[in-house]
N, C-alpha and C positions, 0 to 999 in steps of 0.2 A: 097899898097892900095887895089889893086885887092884881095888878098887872105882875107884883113880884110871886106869886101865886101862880099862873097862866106861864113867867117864864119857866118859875121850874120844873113846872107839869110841864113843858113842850122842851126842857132839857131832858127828861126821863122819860118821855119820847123819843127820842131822836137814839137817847144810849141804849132804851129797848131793842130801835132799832136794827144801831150797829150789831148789837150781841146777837141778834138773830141773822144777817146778813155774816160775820163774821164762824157763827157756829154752822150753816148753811155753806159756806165754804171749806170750811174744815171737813164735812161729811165727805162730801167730793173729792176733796184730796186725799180721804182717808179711801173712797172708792177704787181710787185711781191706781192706791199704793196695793191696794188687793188683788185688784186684777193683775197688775205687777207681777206682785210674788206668787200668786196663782200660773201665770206662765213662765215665769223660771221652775215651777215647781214640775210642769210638763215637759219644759225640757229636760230636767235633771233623771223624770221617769224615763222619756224618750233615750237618752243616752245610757242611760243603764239598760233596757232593754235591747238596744244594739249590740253596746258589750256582751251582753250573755248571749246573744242571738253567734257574734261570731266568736266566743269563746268554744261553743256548741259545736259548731261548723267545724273550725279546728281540730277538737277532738275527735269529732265523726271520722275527721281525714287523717288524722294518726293511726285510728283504729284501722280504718281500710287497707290502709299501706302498709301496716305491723302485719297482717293477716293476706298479704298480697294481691289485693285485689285493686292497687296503684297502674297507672301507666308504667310499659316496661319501654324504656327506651334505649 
């Protein structure tokens, strides 16, 4: 009775184990997947401020040239 005792205290061992090895990897992958979406998330800032950056340009250069102040060639 003692030995069958000792195995399954050292089976609930070993499952403590995996479950903590197992939840330990998960954290990491959940890490992993943050920083992830964290940098699509600067890119999608970064491209949007371009856009409006030459959106801006654009108009400044409509403006100039509506009011004549374009290259006359």
């Amino acid at each position: 009775m003692t030995w069958f005792l000792i195995a399954v205290l050292a089976v609930v061992v070993l499952l403590a184990l995996l479950a903590v090895l197992v939840l330990v990897g998960m954290r990491i992958d959940h890490s992993e997947s943050e920083r992830a979406r964290v940098e699509l998330e600067v890119r999608r800032a970064e491209h949007r401020l371009h856009d409006i950056a030459r959106n801006s340009f654009q108009a400044m250069l409509e403006e100039a040239r509506s009011h004549g102040h374009g290259r006359r060639t």
